[in-house]
N, C-alpha and C positions, 0 to 999 in steps of 0.2 A: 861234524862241526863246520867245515872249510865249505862244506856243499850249502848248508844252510845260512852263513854271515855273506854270500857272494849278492852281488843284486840281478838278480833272477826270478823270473815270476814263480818257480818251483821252489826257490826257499823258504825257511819258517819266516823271518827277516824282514822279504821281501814288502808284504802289506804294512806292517811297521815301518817298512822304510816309504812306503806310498802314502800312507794316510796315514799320521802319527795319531795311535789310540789312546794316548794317557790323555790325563788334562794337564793343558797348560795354562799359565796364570801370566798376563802382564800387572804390574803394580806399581802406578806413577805418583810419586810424590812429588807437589811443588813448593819451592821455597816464596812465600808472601814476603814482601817489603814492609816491612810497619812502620816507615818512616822514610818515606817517598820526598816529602816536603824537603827536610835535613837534608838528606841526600843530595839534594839538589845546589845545596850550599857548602856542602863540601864533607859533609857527618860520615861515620863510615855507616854501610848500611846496615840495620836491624831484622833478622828476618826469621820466621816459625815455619817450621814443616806441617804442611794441611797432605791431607789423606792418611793411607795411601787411597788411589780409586781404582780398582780392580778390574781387569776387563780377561774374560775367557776366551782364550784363543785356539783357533781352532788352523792347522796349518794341513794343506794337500798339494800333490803333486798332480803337474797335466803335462801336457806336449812330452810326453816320456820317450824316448825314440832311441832306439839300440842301434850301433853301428858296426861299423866291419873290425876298428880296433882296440874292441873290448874297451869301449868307453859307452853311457848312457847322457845323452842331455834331457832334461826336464827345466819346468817353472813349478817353484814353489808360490802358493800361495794363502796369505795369510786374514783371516775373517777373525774382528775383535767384539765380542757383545760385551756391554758394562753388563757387572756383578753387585748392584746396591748391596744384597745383604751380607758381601763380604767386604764392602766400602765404607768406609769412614768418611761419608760426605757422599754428594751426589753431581752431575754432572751440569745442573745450576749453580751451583756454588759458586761466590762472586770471588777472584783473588786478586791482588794486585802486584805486578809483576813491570818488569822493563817493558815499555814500548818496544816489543824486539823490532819491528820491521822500520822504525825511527832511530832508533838509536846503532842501530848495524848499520845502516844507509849513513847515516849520521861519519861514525869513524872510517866507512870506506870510502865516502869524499874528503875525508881531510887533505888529500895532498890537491887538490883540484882548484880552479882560479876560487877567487872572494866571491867575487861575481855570482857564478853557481850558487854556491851557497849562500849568499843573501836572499839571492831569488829564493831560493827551497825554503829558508828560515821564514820567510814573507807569506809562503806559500801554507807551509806546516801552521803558521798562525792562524789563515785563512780556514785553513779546518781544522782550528781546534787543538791540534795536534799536541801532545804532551811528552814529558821522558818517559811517566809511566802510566801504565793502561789499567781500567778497572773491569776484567772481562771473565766471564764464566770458563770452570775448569771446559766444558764442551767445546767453545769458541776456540781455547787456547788449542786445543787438540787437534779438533778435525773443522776449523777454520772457520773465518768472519772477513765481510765483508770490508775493504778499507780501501776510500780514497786514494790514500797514499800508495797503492801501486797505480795507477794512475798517473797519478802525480811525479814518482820518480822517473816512472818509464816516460814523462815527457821532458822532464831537464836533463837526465842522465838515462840516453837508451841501450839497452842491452846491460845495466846494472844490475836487474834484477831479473833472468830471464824467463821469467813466468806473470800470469794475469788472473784475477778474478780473485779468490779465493787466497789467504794465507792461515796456516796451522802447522804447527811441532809435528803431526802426527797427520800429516792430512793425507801424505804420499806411502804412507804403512797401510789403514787399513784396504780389503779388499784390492792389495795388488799383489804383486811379487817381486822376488828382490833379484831379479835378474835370470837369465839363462843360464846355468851351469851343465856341463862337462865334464862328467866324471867319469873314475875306472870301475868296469864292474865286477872285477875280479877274479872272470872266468879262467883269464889263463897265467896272472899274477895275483895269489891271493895278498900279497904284502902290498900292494898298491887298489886294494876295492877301497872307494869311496875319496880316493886323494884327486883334487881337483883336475882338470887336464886344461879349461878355459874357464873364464867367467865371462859372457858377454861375447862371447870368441876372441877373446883377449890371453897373452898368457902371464901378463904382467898389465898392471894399471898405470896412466901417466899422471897422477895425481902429485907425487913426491918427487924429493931430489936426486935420490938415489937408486939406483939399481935394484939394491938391497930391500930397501921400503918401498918398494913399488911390485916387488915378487910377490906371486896368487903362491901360497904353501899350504898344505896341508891339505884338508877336508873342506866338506861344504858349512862344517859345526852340527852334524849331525849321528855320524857314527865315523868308528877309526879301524884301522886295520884291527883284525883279530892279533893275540901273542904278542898283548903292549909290554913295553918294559917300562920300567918305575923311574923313566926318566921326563920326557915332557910330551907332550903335542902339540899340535898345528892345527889352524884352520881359518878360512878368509871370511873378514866379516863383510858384505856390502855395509853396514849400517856406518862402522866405523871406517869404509871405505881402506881398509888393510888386511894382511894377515897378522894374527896371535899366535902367541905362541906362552903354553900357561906349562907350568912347572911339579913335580911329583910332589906332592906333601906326605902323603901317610897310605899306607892301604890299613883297609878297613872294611867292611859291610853293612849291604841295606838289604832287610830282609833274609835274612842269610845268605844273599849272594855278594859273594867275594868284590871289593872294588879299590881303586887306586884312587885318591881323588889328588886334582890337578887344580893348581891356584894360580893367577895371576905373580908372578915374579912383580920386585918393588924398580926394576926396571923398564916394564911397558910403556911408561907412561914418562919415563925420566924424559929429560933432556939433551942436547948432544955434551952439553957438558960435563954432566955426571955420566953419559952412556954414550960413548962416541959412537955406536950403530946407528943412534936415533938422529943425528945428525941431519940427515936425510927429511925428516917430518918437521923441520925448521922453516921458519923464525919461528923461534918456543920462547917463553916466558919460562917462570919457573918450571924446577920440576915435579912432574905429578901431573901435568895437564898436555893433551895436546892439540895441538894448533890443527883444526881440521877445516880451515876458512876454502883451501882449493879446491873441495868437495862436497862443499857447502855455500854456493853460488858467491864464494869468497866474504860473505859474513864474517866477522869476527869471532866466531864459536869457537869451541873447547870440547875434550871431551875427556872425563877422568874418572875415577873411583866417586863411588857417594860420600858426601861430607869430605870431600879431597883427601879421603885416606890415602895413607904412601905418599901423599904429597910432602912439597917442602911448608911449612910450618906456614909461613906468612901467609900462604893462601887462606890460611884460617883464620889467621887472628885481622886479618883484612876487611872481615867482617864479622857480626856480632849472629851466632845462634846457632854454628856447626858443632857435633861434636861426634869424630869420624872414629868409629870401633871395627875389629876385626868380624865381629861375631853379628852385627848390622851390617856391614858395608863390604863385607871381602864378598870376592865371585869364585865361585867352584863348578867341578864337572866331578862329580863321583861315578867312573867307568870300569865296567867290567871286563877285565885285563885280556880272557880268556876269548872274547868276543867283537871286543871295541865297541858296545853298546854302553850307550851312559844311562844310569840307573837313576840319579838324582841330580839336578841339574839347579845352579840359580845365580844368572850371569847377570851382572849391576855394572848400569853406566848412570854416568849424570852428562848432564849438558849445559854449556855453560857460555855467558857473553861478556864479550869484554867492552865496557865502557867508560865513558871519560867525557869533556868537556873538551867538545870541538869548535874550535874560533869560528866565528861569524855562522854559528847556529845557534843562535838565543834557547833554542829550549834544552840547551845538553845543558844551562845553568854554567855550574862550576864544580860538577862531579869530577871527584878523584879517581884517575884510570884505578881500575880495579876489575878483576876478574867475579864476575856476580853470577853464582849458580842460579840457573832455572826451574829445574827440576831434577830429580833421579828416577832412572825403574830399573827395576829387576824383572826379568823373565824367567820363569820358575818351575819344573813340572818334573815329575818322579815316575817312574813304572810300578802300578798298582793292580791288586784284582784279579780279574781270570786272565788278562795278558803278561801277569808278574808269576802267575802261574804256570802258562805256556812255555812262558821264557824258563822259570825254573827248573820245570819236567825236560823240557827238550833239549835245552842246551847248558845247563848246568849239572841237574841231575844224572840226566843218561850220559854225557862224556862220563860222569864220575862212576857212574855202575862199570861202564866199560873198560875204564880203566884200573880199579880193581880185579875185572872178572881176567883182563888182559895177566895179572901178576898172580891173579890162584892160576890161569897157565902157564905161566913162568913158571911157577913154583911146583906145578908140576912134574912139570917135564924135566925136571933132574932125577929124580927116583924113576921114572921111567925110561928115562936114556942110561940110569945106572944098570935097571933090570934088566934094559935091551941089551949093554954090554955083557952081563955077565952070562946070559941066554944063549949069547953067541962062543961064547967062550964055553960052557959047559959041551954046547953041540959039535966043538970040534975036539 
């Protein structure tokens, strides 16, 4: 078992851990505005979940390179194809959603002279510019063309510090989520797969705190073997942190044995209800958080879908959520014996915070409100002849063995009795 969970080109493990063989599923839901106009006057906003739109992901590892301190770094990288016939709509689909690259730019000038922002408001009229946008689920993803980077990058330079192209998802597909650094187990199996760098970093400067700013755990892909049913670790790049998700139940998928690991109703707290979090401040309520320092300081968010765990107001803030454990909570069901996760389906939502910004005519007289964008889940299970593999080799056969291990046990008491008494007849 210890030979085959190490990351070794000789382990069972190992290709699984190179090029993950199950399917995975991303599955993005976006929340529509149905009353953009209102909004604009002060209404709370109105809004209906469209999809989900499904895209098959496909994740491998390159630049893999073994070092002298039983650490491995690689890049992961990740290739997204849409799934129509598992979609609920198609990637024309028109949706109406915040202006995000107007309305973010919008509240990260508020403290800036009037000046600026006349000029920008002047500007944003000259093209058209709106609070909110009528654009294809496609465009909102993997990006559209818009003036307005242009535009910003010439009244406020270095605001936004990218060109050409904006999309939610434009920086996901077809890249990777950074360099990692990890142990490979060879000569501490309790530490395979726990990070060692991200980026050759061993801590991020994103946060306030020490605390919130520590790489822990894993890459989120497999955990030490001989878990206990207490929590785990692992560094998200997306969410720019490490997690840390909590034992709920054991249980099984397939007949193999698993613990499954939930999000605690603290991740996402506040520092006021959770003085750890502290650190990931200025927070607004709790349930949300503020991930603007890692997010070219836009006003984003980032929480459970339909602001489950959240504090209450976030909901009734607006008209259309309704956040359940059984839709919205995130899990890792992992097998204990291994640290391999067997069924997996991890949900975030993403979210912008808006308002009505003085001397920017088009923010209206919208009520700061935090207004989700969309959610997904990322989803994928071990099935088939590799749920088989894994069954035979590393479930099955420890358990032959360690029965076969106790009929010798149990043998060898009636033959170390015989041998006593053989020795004792002979003298």
């Amino acid at each position: 078992l210890l030979q085959n969970v190490r990351i070794d080109p000789s382990s069972i493990s190992f290709n699984m851990w190179k090029v993950i063989p199950v399917p995975f599923y991303l599955s993005v839901h976006f929340f529509e505005v149905l009353n953009p106009k209102q909004v604009l006057q002060g209404a709370k906003p109105v809004l209906t979940q469209r999809g989900p739109y499904v895209y098959r992901e496909y994740r491998y590892k390159t630049n893999i390179t073994f070092h002298d301190n039983d650490t491995v770094s690689f890049l992961e990288y990740r290739n997204l194809f849409f799934q129509p016939d598992m979609s609920n709509g198609t990637e024309e689909d028109y949706i109406v959603v915040p202006n995000i690259l107007m309305m973010g730019a919008a509240v990260m000038m508020e403290k800036l002279p009037n000046i600026l922002k006349i000029l920008l408001s002047g500007a944003l009229a000259g093209m058209k510019q709106e609070a909110f946008m009528n654009r294809t689920v496609g465009e909102i993803m993997w990006g559209y063309e818009d003036p307005l980077i242009d535009t910003i990058n010439k009244f406020v330079p270095g605001l936004i510090p990218f060109e050409g192209k904006f999309g939610l998802f434009i920086e996901l597909n077809n890249s990777n989520s950074g360099l990692f650094t990890v142990n490979t187990g060879m000569k501490n199996i309790s530490q395979v797969h726990m990070v060692d760098s991200w980026n050759g970093l061993k801590k991020v400067n994103y946060w306030r705190s020490s605390g919130c700013n520590m790489i822990n755990g894993t890459s989120g892909e497999m955990w030490p073997p001989f878990m206990s049913p207490t929590s785990l670790e692992f560094y998200s790049p997306d969410a720019c942190r490490s997690m840390t998700l909590v034992y709920e139940q054991s249980g099984k998928f397939k007949g193999v044995p698993t613990y499954r690991f939930v999000a605690p109703k603290t991740l996402f707290a506040n520092g006021t209800d959770y003085p750890p979090n502290e650190g990931f401040c200025p927070c607004l309520q709790s349930g949300i958080q503020n991930v603007s320092t890692c997010r070219l300081n836009a006003p984003m968010f980032i929480s459970h879908p339909h602001f489950y765990n959240a504090d209450p107001s976030l909901v009734s803030a607006v008209v259309g959520l309704q956040p359940s454990k059984d839709q919205h909570a995130l899990f890792l069901d992992v097998h204990p014996m291994t640290g391999i996760p067997m069924n997996c389906s991890i949900k975030l939502q993403l979210n912008l915070y808006i308002k009505q910004v003085s001397g920017i005519l088009q923010t209206g007289n919208i009520k700061p409100v935090v207004l989700p964008l969309l959610w997904f889940a990322e989803s994928g299970s071990i099935e088939g002849s590799v749920l088989n593999q894994f069954y035979t080799n590393l479930v099955l056969f420890p358990l032959l063995l360690e029965y076969v291990q106790y009929i010798f046990l149990g043998l060898s008491v009636p033959l170390t009795i015989s041998a006593g008494v053989l020795m004792v007849m002979n003298k």
